[in-house]
C-alpha positions in Angstrom: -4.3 -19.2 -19.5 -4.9 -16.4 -16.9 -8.0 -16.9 -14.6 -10.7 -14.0 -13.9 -10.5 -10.9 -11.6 -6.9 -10.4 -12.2 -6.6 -8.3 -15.0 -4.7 -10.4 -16.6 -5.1 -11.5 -20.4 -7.3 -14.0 -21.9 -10.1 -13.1 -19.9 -12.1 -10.1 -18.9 -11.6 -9.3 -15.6 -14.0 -7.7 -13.0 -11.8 -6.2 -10.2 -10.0 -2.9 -10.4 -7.1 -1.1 -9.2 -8.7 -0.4 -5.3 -9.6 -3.8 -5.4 -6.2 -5.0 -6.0 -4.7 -2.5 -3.2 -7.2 -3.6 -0.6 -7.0 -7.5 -1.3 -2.9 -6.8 0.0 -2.5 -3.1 2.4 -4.2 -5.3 5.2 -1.3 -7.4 4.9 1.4 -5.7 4.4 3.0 -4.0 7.9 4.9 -1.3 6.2 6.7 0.5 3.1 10.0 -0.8 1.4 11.9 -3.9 1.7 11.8 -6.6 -0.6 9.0 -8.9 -1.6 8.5 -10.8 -4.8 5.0 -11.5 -7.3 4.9 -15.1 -7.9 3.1 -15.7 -11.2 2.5 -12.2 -11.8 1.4 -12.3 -15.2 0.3 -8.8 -16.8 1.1 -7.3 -13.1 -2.3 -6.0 -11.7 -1.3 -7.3 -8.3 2.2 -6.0 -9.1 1.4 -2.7 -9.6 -0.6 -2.5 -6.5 2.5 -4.0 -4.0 4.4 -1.4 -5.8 1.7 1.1 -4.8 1.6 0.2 -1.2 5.7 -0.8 -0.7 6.8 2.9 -1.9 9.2 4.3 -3.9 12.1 2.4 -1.7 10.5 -1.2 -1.8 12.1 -3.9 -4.3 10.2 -5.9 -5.9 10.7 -9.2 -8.1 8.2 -9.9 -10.3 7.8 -14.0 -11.2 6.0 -15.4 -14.2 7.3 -18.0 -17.1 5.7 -16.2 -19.6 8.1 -13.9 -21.3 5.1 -12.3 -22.9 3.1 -11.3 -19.8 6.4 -10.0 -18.3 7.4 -7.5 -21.5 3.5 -5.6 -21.4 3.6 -6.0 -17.7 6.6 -3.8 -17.7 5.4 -1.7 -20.9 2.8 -0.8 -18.3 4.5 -0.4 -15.0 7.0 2.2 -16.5 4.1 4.2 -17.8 2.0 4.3 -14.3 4.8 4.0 -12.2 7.5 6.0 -13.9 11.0 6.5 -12.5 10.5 3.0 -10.6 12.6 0.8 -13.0 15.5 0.7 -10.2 13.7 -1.6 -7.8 11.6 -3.6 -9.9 13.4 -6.8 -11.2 11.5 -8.9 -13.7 12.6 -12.8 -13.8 11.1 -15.0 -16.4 11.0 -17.8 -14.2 8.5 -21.0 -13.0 8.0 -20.4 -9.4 7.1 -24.3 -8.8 11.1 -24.5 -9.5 13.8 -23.2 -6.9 14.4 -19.1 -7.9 17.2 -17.3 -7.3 15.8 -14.9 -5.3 17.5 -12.9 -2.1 15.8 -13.5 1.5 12.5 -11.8 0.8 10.5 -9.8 3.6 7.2 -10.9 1.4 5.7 -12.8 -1.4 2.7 -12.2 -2.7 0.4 -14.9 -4.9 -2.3 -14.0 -6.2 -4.6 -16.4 -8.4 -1.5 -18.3 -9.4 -2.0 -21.4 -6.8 -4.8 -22.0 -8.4 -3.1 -23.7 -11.2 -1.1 -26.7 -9.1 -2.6 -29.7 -8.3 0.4 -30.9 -5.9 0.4 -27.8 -3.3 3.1 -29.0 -0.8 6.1 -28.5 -3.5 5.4 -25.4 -4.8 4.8 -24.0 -0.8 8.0 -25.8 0.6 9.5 -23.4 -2.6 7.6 -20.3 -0.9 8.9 -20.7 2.4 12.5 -21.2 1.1 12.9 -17.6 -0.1 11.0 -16.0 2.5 13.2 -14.5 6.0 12.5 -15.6 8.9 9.2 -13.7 10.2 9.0 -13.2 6.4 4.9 -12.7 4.9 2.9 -14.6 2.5 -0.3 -13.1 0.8 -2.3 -15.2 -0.3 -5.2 -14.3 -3.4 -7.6 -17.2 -4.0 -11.4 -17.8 -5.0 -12.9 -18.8 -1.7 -14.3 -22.3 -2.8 -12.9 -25.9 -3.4 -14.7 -26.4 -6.3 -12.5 -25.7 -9.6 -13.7 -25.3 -13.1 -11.5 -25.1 -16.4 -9.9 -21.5 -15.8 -9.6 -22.1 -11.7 -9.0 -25.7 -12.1 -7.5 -26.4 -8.2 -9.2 -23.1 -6.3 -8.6 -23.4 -2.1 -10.9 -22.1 0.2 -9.8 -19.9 3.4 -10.7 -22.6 5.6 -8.5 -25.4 3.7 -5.9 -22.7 3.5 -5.5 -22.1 7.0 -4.9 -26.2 7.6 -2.5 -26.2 4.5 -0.9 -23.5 5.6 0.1 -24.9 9.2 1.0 -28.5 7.5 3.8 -26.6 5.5 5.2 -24.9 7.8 3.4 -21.3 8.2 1.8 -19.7 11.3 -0.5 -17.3 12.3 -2.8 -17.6 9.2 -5.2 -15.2 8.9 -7.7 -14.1 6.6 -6.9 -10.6 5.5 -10.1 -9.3 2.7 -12.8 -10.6 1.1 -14.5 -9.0 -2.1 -17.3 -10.1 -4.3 -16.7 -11.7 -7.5 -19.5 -13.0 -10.4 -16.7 -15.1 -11.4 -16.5 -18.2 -8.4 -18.7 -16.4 -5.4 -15.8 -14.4 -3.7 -12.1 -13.7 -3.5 -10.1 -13.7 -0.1 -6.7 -12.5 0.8 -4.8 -14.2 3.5 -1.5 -13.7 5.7 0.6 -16.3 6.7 4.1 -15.7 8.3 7.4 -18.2 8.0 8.1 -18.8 12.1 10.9 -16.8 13.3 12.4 -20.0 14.4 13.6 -21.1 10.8 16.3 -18.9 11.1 19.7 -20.1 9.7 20.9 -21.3 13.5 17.5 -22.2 14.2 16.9 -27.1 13.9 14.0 -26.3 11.0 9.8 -26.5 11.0 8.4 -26.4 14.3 
């Protein structure tokens, strides 16, 4: 089950394409390098990195739906032709350790969402990320779940969740309406520089 505003299956979603590209360009400091889509599902938020990364930037595309991640290519090739090279799709469970390359960025975007137990899935997160690497963050701005968001985060209890695992220099990137759960926020949170391989771990 895929949650509203996404563009994802199962239900209808009310954001578009700008919507998708302005929830992440705020975050993102400039083209190419190589960033992954956790639970990217049919790819709206995909598309969009893709978008805003450039023809150079690599991208790995996450979901464990084998299903979501056939159309979500069927449809990437169409609107972004000639980018097959640097899009990898891996039919995967990101609340598992992926084998994934030191990535400049991750986004997740209404994926969270679905964990009860936060900490595991974000000590994952910070694994694959580079020192100095970026997190965007997509969420429904509340604390108050229902059957399709059934663990939402606010900003605020971002920002303190974010620090306790690790991150720094959270900051809240977007926020756009949404007759789904009030609003949706997108947030920026960096791994410290100082987890670098030579580096004695969190700070």
């Amino acid at each position: 089950m895929h949650s509203p505003d996404t563009g994802q299956p199962g239900v209808t979603g009310i954001m578009n394409h700008s919507d998708h590209l302005d929830l992440l360009r705020p975050g993102i400091s400039a083209e190419n390098g190589a960033w992954a889509d956790l639970g990217s599902g049919a790819g709206a938020f995909t598309r969009a990195l893709a978008e805003l990364l450039g023809p150079d930037g690599e991208i790995y595309t996450v979901d464990k739906d084998p299903w979501a991640l056939r159309e979500q290519k069927r449809v990437l090739q169409d609107v972004l032709p000639g980018r097959g090279d640097h899009i990898r799709y891996l039919n995967a469970d990101f609340t598992q350790p992926l084998d994934l390359p030191p990535l400049d960025g991750i986004v997740m975007a209404n994926a969270l969402h679905f964990q009860r137990r936060k900490e595991p899935v974000l000590q994952i997160i910070r694994q694959c990320l580079r020192p100095g690497g970026r997190l965007i963050l997509v969420e429904y701005n509340t604390d108050r779940g229902n059957v399709w968001v059934p663990y939402p985060l606010s900003y605020n209890t971002w920002e303190v969740l974010a620090s306790r695992n690790g991150f720094v220099h959270t900051q809240l990137l977007k926020v756009v309406p949404s007759s789904f759960l009030g609003e949706i926020y997108s947030a920026l949170s960096l791994k410290p520089v100082e987890h670098a391989e030579s580096g004695g771990g969190a700070r």
